[in-house]
N, C-alpha and C positions, 0 to 999 in steps of 0.2 A: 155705457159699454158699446164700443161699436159693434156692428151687425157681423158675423163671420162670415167668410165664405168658404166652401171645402167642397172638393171636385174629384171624387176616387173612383175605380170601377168595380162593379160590382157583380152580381149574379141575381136575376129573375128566376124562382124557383115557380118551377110549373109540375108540380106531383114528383113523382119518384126517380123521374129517366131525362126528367127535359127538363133545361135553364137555358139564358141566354143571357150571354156576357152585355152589359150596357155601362153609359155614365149615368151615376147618381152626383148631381147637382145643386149643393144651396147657394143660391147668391142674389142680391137683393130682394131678399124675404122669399123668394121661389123656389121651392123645390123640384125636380125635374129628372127622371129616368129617360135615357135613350140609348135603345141599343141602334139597330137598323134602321128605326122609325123611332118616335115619339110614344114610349109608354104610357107618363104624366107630367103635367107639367100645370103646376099650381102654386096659387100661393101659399106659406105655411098654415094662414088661417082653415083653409080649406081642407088639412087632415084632421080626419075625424078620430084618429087614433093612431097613437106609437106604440110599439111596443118593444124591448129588448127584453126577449125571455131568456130565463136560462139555457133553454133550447139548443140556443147559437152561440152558448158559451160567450159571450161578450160580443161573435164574430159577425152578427146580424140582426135584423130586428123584421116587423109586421109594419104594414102601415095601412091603415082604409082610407079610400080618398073615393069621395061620392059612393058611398055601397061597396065598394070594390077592395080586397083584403088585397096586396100583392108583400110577396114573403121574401126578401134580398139579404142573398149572402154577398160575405165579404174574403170569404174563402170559396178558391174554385174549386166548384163541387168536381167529384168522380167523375161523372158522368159526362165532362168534357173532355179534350183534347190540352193533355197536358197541368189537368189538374193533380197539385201534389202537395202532400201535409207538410212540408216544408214553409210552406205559407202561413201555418196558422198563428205564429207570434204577430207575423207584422198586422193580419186579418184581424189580428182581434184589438193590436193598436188602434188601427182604423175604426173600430165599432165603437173604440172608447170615443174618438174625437166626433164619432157623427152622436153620441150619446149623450155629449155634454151639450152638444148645437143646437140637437131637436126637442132635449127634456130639458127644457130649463121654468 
């Protein structure tokens, strides 16, 4: 099977009031957040956990990479500028194809 690659943007959730729009990255085994700067950038071996909970309804998932939980929507939370639930069919296409990439 060849290796996928898929490059969408997402959302770094930081508690209840704060996110920051980034790209989420797989491509040649690398996975990779960046918004402004470089959040992660690793290879797949190096997540110590995935997770898509119910939570995020399809829309997002958990990920620990070295100790570190970081929590990414694929729907723009409220709490930006121009976030709207208009989005959540395509958000949660998205979560299927990063779901099928990362949980295999």
């Amino acid at each position: 099977m060849a290796e996928q690659s898929l490059s969408d943007t997402a959302w770094l959730l930081n508690g209840l009031v704060a996110s920051e729009e980034g790209t989420l990255t797989l491509e040649n085994g690398r996975l990779s957040f960046v918004t402004d700067e470089p959040i992660f950038d690793c290879s797949l071996s190096e997540v110590q956990e995935i997770k898509f909970s119910w939570l995020y309804f399809g829309a997002g998932c958990t990920l620990r990479i070295n100790g570190v939980k970081y929590r990414l929507s694929f729907i723009q939370p409220g709490n930006t500028a121009g976030g709207e639930y208009a989005s959540i069919p395509e958000a949660r296409r998205v979560g299927w194809m990063w779901k099928e990439a990362l949980i295999r």
